[in-house]
C-alpha positions in Angstrom: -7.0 -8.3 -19.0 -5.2 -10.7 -17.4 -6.3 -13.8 -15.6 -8.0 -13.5 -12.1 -5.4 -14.6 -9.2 -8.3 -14.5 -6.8 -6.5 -11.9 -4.7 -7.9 -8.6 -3.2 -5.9 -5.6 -2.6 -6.6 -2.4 -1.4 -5.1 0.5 -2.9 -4.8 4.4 -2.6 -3.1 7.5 -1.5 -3.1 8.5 2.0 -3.4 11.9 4.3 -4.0 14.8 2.4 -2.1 14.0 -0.8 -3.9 14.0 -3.9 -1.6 12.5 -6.6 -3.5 10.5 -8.9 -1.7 9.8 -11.5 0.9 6.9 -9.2 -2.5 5.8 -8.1 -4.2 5.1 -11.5 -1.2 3.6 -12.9 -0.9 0.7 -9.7 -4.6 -0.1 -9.9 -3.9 -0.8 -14.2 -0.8 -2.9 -13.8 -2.8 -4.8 -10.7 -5.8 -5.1 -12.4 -4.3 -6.2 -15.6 -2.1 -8.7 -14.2 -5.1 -10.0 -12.2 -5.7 -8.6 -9.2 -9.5 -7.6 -7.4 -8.3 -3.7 -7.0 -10.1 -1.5 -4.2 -8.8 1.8 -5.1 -9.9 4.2 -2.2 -9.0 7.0 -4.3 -6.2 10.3 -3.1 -6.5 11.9 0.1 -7.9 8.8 1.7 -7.1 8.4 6.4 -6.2 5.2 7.5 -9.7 4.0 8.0 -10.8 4.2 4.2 -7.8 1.9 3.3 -8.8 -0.1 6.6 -12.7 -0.4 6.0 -12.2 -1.9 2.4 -10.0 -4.0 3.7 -12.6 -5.4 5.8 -15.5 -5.3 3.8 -14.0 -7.2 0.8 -11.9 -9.6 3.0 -9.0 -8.0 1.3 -5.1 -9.8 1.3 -2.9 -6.7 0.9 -3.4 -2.9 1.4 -0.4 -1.5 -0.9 0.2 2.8 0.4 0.9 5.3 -1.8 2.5 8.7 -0.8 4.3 11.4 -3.2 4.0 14.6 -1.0 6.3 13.5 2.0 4.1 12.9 5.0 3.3 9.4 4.5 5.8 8.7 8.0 2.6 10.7 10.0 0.1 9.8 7.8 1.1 6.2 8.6 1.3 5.9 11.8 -0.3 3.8 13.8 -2.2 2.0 10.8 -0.4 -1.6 11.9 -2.8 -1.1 15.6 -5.5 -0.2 13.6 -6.0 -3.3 11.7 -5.5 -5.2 14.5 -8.5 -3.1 16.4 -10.4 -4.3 13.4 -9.4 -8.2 13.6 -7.3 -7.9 10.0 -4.0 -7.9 12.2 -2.1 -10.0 9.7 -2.9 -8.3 6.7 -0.1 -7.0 4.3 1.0 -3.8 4.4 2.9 -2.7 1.5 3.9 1.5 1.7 5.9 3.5 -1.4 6.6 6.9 -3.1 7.8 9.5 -1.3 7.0 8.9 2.0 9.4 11.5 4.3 10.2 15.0 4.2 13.2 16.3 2.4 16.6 14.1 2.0 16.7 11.2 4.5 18.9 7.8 4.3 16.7 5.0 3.1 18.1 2.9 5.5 16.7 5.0 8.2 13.6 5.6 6.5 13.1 1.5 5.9 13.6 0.6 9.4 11.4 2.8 11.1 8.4 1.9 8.3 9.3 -1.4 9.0 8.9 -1.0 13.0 5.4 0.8 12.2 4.7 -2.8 10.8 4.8 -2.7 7.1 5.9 -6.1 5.4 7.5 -4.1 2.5 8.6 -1.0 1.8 9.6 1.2 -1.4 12.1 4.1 -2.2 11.0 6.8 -4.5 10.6 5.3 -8.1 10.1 1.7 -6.9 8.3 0.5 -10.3 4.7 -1.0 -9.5 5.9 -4.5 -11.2 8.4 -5.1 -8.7 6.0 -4.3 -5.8 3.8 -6.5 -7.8 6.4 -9.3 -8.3 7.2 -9.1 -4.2 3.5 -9.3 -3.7 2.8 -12.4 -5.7 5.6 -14.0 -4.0 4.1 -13.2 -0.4 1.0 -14.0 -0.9 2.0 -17.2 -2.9 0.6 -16.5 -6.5 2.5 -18.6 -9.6 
């Protein structure tokens, strides 16, 4: 295992999708490359992601979808961690997060107006989302 960073993130798949495999696969190369991982598990709502967030002072909260409703399972989740005083928290959101065959462009902006800091195509590899992460939240 690797060395602790001293940075908490908050993991997990959101709305009703149930894909665990994506999930357990983030929380290894995380944890192995140093990361404190909260994995809230599949079929997690906002709140769960939101609520470990808080209660381990957490610096990230990376979204995982792979059944296509991540765009209405998403919504709104920027608000809610302001409501809860974590306003500037990273959001990080990947997988297959619309229905059926949209431009990415598209797609990218209007995650990126719901206020994620980064978002991932379909087969975004968790090392670069790791690599982006480090850089934002200033790891070596």
């Amino acid at each position: 295992m690797g060395n602790k960073n001293g940075k908490t993130v908050v993991i997990g798949v959101i709305g009703s999708d149930c894909h665990a495999v994506g999930n357990k696969i983030i929380d290894y190369v995380l944890t192995e490359n140093g990361f404190n991982v909260i994995n809230v598990g599949v079929i997690s709502p906002q709140e769960d992601f939101i609520n470990a967030a808080v209660e381990t002072n957490a610096d990230a909260i990376i979204v995982s979808s792979l059944y296509g409703h991540g765009e209405i399972d998403c919504r709104g989740m920027r608000e809610k961690c302001e409501e809860a005083g974590i306003g500037d928290i990273l959001l990080y959101v990947g997988g297959n997060i619309v229905v059926g065959k949209q431009e990415w462009e598209d797609v990218y902006e209007r995650f990126k107006s719901m206020g994620f800091d980064r978002v991932y195509a379909p087969g975004t590899p968790i090392e670069h989302t790791m690599e982006e992460m480090k850089e934002d939240l200033k790891i070596n």
